[in-house]
C-alpha atoms as one frame of an Amber mdcrd trajectory, in Angstrom:
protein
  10.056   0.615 100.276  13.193   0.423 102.661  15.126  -0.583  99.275  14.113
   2.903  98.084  14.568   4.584 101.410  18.421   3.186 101.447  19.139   4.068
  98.013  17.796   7.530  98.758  19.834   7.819 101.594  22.676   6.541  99.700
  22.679   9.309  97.050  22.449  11.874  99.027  25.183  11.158 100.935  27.220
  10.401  97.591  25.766  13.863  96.331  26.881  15.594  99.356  30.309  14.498
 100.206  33.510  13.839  97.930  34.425  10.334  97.239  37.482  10.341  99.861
  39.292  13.524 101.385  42.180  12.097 102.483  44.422   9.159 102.098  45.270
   6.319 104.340  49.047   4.484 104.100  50.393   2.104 106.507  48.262   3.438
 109.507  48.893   7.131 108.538  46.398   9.208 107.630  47.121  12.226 105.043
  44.963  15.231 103.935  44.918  15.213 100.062  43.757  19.109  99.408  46.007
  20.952 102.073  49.075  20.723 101.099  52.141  20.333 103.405  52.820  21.065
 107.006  53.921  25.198 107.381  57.253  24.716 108.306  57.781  26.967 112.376
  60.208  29.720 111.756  62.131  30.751 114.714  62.687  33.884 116.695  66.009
  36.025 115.647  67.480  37.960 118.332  70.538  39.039 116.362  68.851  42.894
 116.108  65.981  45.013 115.973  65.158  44.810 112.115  65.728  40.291 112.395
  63.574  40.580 115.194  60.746  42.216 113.413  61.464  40.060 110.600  60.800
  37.125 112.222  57.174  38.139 114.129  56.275  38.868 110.766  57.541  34.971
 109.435  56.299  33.831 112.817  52.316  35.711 111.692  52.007  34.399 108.420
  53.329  31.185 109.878  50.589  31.324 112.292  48.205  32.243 109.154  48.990
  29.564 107.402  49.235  26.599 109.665  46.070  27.494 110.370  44.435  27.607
 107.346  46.188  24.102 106.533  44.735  22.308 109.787  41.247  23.761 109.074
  41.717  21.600 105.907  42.810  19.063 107.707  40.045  18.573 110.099  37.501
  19.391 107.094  39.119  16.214 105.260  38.869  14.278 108.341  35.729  15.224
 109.238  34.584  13.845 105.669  36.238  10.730 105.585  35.154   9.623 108.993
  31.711  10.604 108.102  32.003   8.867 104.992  33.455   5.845 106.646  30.315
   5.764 109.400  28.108   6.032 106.441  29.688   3.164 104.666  29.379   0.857
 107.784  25.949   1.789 108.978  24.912   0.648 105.039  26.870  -2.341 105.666
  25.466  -3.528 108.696  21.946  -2.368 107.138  22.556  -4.832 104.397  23.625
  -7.867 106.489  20.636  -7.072 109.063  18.506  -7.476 106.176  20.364 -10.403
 104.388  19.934 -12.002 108.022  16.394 -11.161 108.305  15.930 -12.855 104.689
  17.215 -16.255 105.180  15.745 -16.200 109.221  12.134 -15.803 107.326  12.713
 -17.998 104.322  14.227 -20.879 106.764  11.292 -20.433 108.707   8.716 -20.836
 105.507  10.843 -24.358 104.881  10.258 -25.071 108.331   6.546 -24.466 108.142
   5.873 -26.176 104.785   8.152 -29.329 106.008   5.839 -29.546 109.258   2.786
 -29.601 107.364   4.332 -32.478 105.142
């Protein structure tokens, strides 16, 4: 029954979340689906009409940096829930790999007493 529970629990989460979101390299860690870092434009004070210009730059800037760090959260967000998942079922497994041998050492125990 707990086999069946696990497995359950298993493919749901497999179901509901992506296989990885982001991707780790020498200690950094990468969104794969956002694309790059909005590069800051800067503020031009060489006249009225540069000046205007560059709010404008400086709003879709704003726009889409953050639209790209929503993303990267999201992907976070998903990998370190994916990563929890995997370790909970890990520890799950040797809890129960553990419990296994404790009660089949004990039954060799037993039966050797009664020899």
């Amino acid at each position: 029954m707990k086999n069946t529970l696990l497995f359950s629990g298993m493919l749901a989460s497999a179901l509901a979340l992506p296989g990885y979101a982001g991707s780790l390299s020498n200690g950094s860690w990468q969104p794969s689906g956002c694309g790059t870092v909005p590069e800051a434009p800067t503020v031009s004070g060489d006249g009225i009409d540069s000046y205007n210009k560059s709010i404008a730059a400086i709003n879709t800037w704003q726009q889409k940096s953050r639209d790209y760090f929503e993303c990267l959260i999201k992907e976070a967000n998903t990998d370190n829930t994916i990563i929890a998942e995997h370790a909970n079922q890990a520890q799950a497994k040797y809890r129960q790999t553990v419990e296994k041998i404790g009660a089949e050492a004990d039954a060799a125990k037993k039966k050797l007493d009664k020899e």
